[in-house]
C-alpha positions, 0 to 999 in steps of 0.5 A: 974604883967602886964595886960593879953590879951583876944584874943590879946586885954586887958580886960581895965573894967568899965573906968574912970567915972561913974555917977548915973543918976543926983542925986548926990546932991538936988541941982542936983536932979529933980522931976522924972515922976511917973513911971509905972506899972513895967513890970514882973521881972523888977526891980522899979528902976526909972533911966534907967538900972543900968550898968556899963562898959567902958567910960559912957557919960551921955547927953540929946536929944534936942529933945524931951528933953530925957536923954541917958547913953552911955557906950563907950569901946575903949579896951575889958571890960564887959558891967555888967547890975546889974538891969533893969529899971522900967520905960523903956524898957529892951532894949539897943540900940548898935554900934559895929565896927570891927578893919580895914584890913590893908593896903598894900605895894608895892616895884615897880612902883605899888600901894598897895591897901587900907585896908577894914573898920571893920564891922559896925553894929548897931540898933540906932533907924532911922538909915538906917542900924539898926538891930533888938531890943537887949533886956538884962537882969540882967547878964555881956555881954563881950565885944570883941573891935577888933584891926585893921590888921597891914599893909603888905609889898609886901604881902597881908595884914591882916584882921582886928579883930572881935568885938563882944557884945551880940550876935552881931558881926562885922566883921574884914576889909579886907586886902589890895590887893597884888594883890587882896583884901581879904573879910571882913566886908569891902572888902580890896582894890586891887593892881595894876596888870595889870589886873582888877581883881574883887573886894574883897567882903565886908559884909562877912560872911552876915548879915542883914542890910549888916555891909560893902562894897566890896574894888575897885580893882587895876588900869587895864593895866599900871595905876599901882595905888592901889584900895581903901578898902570899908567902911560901906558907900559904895564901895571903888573906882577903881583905873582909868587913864593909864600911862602916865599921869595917874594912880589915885588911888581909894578913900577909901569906905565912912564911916558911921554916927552913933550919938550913944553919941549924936549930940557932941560926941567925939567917932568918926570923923568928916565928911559931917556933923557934928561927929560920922563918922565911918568905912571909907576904905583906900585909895589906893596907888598912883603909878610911881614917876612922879604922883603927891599927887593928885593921891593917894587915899583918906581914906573914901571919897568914889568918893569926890574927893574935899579935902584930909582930911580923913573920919571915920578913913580910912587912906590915900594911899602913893603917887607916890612921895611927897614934903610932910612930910610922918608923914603927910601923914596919912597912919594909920586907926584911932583907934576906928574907925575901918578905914582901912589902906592906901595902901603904895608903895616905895619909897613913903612910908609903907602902914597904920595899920588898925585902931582898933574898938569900941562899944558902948551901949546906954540907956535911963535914964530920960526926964530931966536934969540938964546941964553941963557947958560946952560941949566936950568928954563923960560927967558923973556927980560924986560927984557934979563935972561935969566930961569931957573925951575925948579918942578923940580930940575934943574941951572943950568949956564953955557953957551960964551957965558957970562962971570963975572957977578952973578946974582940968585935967590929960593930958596923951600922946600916949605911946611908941611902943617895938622895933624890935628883942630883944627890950626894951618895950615903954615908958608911954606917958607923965602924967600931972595933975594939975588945971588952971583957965577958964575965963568967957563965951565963951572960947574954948579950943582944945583938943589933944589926942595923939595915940600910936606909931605904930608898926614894923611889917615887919621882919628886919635883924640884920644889919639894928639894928640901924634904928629898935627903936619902934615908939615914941607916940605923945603928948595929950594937953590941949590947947598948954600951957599944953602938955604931950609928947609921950612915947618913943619908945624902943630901938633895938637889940646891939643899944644905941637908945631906944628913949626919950620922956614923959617916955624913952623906954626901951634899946635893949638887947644882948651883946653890948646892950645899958647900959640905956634906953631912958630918960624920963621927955623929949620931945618926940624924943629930949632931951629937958627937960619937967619936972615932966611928967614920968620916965627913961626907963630900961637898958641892964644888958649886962650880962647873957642872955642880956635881953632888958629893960623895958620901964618907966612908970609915976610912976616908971622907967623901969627896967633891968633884964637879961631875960627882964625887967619889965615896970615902974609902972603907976601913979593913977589918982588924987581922983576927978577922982576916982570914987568908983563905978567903976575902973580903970584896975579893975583887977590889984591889990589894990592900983593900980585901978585908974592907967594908964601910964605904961610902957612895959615889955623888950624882953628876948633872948631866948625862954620864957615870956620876961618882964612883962609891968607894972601895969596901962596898959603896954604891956608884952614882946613877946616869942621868941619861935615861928617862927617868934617870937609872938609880944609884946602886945599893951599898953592898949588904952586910958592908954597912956602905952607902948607896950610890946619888942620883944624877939630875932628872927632870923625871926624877930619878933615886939613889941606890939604898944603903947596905945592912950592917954587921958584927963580927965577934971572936974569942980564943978556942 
C-alpha cells in the first residue's frame, strides 16, 4: 500500500544514514574527555544525546575544535531522543522554516506579486534571530515540515504550510497579492492595481525574535508591476517606475543565513556569503510586454539589484516579456528552503509554487574527531565508510588525506507529477548505482539533485486534455557521466501523452484513454534509451470504469486497473547504505525499508481512492468526490518517487508533484 500523508506531508522517518559518534572501529575511536558528574536523571552516555530521525550529518567546528550532530528532515518524521547525554546539556539547538506562499498570476497587462517566505525561526547560538533554550527529554517529538503554497492564476494565491518541531512553529508564507498580499510568516507580495495598497504583514501570528518580514505592494498609478514577498531578512521591495518606461517590479525580501549543518552545509542556498541562506521572498511580476527582463523582480534579493541569481530559495517574478527560456526563468520556491514563489503574468508566464520547508535539530557529541576524506552533503560514519548525502546540489570534493579509491553512489532524479483530471500517476526519477573510481587529490566533482515535477493547479477543461500531462522531473547527476533522468510525468484524460523519462508516467483514463503509459529506461521527455534506470508506467484498461495508470517505479512497472492503477514498487538502496539502526520509509512493511524511487498511484473516474503510489514513497491518486476533486499526494521528497493522479472532475482537479531526488555517496574511512 502507498505511504499515507500527516496533514498533507509524509511521515519519510529517520533517513538514510545513521552513525554513532566515531567509534565505529579502534581505528576510528578516540580517547573521550572524563565526563562529568551526570546531571539528575542523565543518562553517562559520553557522546551527545542519542537520537535518531531525518538525514544526520555529523561535522566538526573548526573552531573551537567541537563536533556536532545534526538531523535534517526535508519531509515529516519524528525526531526520537532514546537517551540524554552525560557530558552535555540536555539542550538541542533548531532551525524550522515554514513552506513558502505562493506566487501569483495576472492575465492583463499587470504584474503578480511574490510569494511571502515561510517562517524561519531558530535558537543557533550568535544568531541575531535566536530564540530561547529548547531543553528535551528521553521522548519522540513529531516533526511537521510544511509544503509551500501552490501559485494562483488571477486569484489570490495560497499560504505556505506551518512546520512545527517541539513546541516551535514557523508560520506558512503568505500568498501573493490579486490584488493585495495575504499575511504570514513573510507577507505576500501585491499586485498591481493602480493603487498602493498597504502591505501584507509578515511575523503573523507574532512571535519573539520576529520569524519574517511584511511583502511590498504593487506599483502605484500605471507601473503595472508586481511587489515582492517578504523574507526572513527583510522586507520584500515595492514595486517602482510608471509606464511608460518603467514599471520595475519589487525584489523578493532577503533571506536569512543560518550555519545549522556547519560552514559547508549542503541544506540551504547560496547567497552574500558562503551557504546555508534560507526563506528569501518571490519576486514580483514585471508588467507590459515592452519592459524588458530587467524588470522583473529578483527572489531574495531584497534591494541588490546586481544579479539575477535568486537568494534562499525565493523564486524569481515573470517578465514583461523574455527572449529567455521560461524553464529558466526560475519561477518556483526552492524546496527546503521555504522560498517564496515568483509572482507571474501572461503571456510571460505562470507565477512559481512556494517552496517547501525544512527542520533541522543540532547537538553537540564531542571535542574531537577523525576527518572525512572529502567534503560535500551531510557526512555520517557507519560501518567504517565515510558516507556523503546530499538532498541538495552541491559539489563532493576530495580532501589533503584522500587517496585514489573506488567509491560507491546511488544517483536518484526528481520524480514525475500526476496529471490533471482522471491522470495517470508520475513516473520514479531515474535510480542508479554503481562505483567508479576517484583519483588522487585534489578532485571536485559537482553535484546535481534533481526536483520534482511541479504541479497543475489550475483547473483545465476538458478540450485542452492534450497539453495537461504532469510535469516531468529533472535529472540528479554525479558529475555529467553519471546521470538519472526525471520521471516522467502522467499522462491526461483521453490522451496518448503520459511522458517518458527515467520511469514513464502513468496513461490517463477514460474511454479513449491511452493503452500504455510512458516508457521508462528513457531520457527525460524523449525517447532516447538510458538503460537500466527504472520501468514503464501502467496503462488504461479502456474498459470498466477507464481508470488512468500507475506510474513506474525502479523496481517495478505501473500498473492498469480500471479504478486506478498502482505505482510500480521502489528499488532498495545497495547494503552499504543500509544501516540497521535506522530505515528508510520505516513504515512500509519488510522487505522494502531501504526503498525509494516509487511511482504514483493512477486517478479513478468516479468518486473514491483511486490508485495507491508504490512502496519506497509514490504518492497515492486523489478522490474525485469533492468539488473540485482533492489532488494527488506528492512523492515523498529526497525518494525521487511520483505523485499520486487525478481522479476525474468536471471542476477539474491536479495530481500530487513529484519527489526531489538524491545522492548518496560512500567510500572506506
Amino acid at each position: 500500500m502507498g505511504v499515507k500523508k500527516i496533514n498533507g506531508l509524509e511521515d519519510f522517518v529517520n533517513k538514510f544514514v545513521r552513525a554513532r559518534s566515531w567509534d565505529s572501529t579502534g581505528l576510528d575511536a578516540v580517547t573521550a574527555p572524563t565526563p562529568p558528574t551526570p546531571p539528575p536523571g542523565a543518562s553517562t552516555n559520553p557522546d551527545g544525546h542519542t537520537a535518531t530521525g531525518g538525514v544526520i550529518s555529523d561535522w566538526v567546528d573548526p573552531s573551537p575544535g567541537n563536533v556536532y550532530r545534526t538531523h535534517i528532515f526535508t519531509s515529516t518524521g519524528v525526531f526520537d531522543v532514546s537517551a540524554l547525554s552525560g557530558t552535555y546539556p540536555a539542550n538541542v539547538e533548531y532551525l524550522v522554516v515554514a513552506g513558502g506562499g505562493g506566487g501569483a498570476g495576472w492575465s492583463g497587462y499587470n504584474g503578480g506579486g511574490g510569494g511571502g517566505a515561510g517562517g524561519l525561526r531558530t535558537n543557533l547560538t550568535g544568531h541575531p534571530l535566536a530564540g530561547s533554550a529548547c531543553p528535551v527529554s528521553v521522548s519522540p517529538y513529531t516533526v511537521t515540515v510544511g509544503a509551500g503554497g501552490a501559485f494562483g492564476k488571477n486569484s489570490p494565491a495560497p499560504k505556505g504550510v506551518d512546520s512545527v518541531f517541539n513546541s516551535i512553529t514557523a508560520y506558512g508564507g503568505g500568498g501573493g497579492g490579486y490584488p493585495v498580499g495575504t499575511t504570514g510568516g513573510s507577507g505576500g507580495g501585491g499586485a498591481a492595481d493602480g493603487a498602493a495598497p498597504s502591505p501584507a504583514a509578515g511575523n503573523t501570528p507574532p512571535s519573539s525574535p520576529p520569524q519574517g518580514n511584511p511583502g511590498g505592494h504593487g506599483g502605484p498609478g500605471a507601473a503595472r508591476a508586481g511587489g515582492g514577498g517578504g523574507g526572513a531578512g527583510g522586507g520584500g521591495e515595492i514595486a517602482s517606475g510608471s509606464y511608460p518606461g518603467g514599471g520595475i517590479a519589487g525584489n523578493g525580501g532577503l533571506a536569512a543565513q543560518v550555519l545549522i549543518a556547519g560552514s559547508t552545509q549542503s541544506v540551504g542556498t547560496p547567497g552574500p556569503s558562503g551557504t546555508g541562506w534560507f526563506a528569501g521572498g518571490g519576486g514580483g511580476a514585471g508588467a507590459d510586454e515592452t519592459f524588458p527582463d530587467a524588470r522583473r523582480g529578483i527572489g531574495g534579493r531584497g534591494p541588490d539589484h546586481s544579479a539575477t541569481t535568486p537568494y534562499g530559495g525565493g523564486g524569481n517574478g515573470q517578465p514583461g516579456i523574455s527572449s529567455v527560456p521560461k524553464a529558466s526563468l526560475q519561477p518556483d520556491g526552492l524546496y527546503s528552503t521555504g522560498g517564496g514563489g515568483g509572482g507571474g503574468r501572461s503571456p510571460s508566464g505562470p507565477a512559481g509554487n512556494g517552496g517547501s520547508g525544512i527542520v533541522a535539530v543540532r547537538y553537540q557529541i564531542g571535542t574531537t574527531a577523525p576527518s572525512a576524506k572529502a567534503t560535500g552533503g551531510a557526512i555520517s560514519l557507519y560501518n567504517s565508510m565515510w558516507i556523503h548525502t546530499f538532498v541538495n546540489s552541491g559539489t563532493f570534493a576530495t580532501g589533503p588525506t584522500w587517496t585514489s579509491a573506488t567509491v560507491e553512489y546511488v544517483v536518484v532524479a526528481g520524480g514525475g507529477a500526476g496529471g490533471s483530471n482522471l491522470s495517470g500517476g508520475g513516473g520514479a526519477g531515474g535510480f542508479v548505482a554503481g562505483t567508479t573510481p576517484i583519483g588522487a587529490h585534489p578532485v571536485s566533482t559537482t553535484i546535481q539533485v534533481g526536483a520534482g515535477g511541479g504541479q497543475r493547479v489550475t483547473p483545465i477543461g476538458y478540450g485542452d486534455r492534450a497539453t495537461i500531462y504532469g510535469f516531468s522531473g529533472t535529472p540528479s547527476y554525479f558529475g555529467t557521466p553519471i546521470t538519472a533522468y526525471g520521471g516522467g510525468g502522467g499522462g491526461a484524460v483521453d490522451s496518448s501523452n503520459a511522458q517518458p523519462g527515467g520511469s514513464g508516467g502513468g496513461a490517463g483514463g477514460g474511454s479513449l484513454g491511452g493503452p500504455g503509459g510512458g516508457p521508462g529506461n528513457k531520457q527525460t521527455g524523449t525517447s532516447t534509451p538510458a538503460p537500466g534506470q527504472g520501468n514503464d508506467g501502467g496503462g488504461c484498461p479502456r474498459a470498466g470504469a477507464y481508470g488512468a495508470g500507475g506510474g513506474g517505479g525502479a523496481g517495478g512497472a505501473g500498473t492498469a486497473n480500471s479504478n486506478g492503477g498502482v505505482g510500480g514498487v521502489g528499488s532498495p538502496v545497495p547494503a552499504t547504505f543500509q544501516n540497521p539502526t535506522s530505515v528508510l520509509n520505516a513504515h512500509d512493511p519488510s522487505p522494502y525499508k531501504f526503498t525509494i524511487a516509487a511511482g504514483g498511484g493512477g486517478g479513478r473516474n468516479g468518486s473514491g481512492a483511486g490508485g495507491v503510489g508504490g512502496i519506497g514513497g509514490g504518492g497515492d491518486a486523489g478522490d474525485a468526490a469533492s468539488t473540485p476533486a482533492s489532488p494527488g499526494d506528492d512523492g515523498i521528497q529526497s525518494t525521487g518517487s511520483g505523485g499520486g493522479g487525478a481522479g476525474h472532475s468536471p471542476a477539474g482537479g491536479h495530481g500530487g508533484s513529484g519527489g526531489s531526488g538524491i545522492v548518496l555517496i560512500a567510500y572506506p574511512s
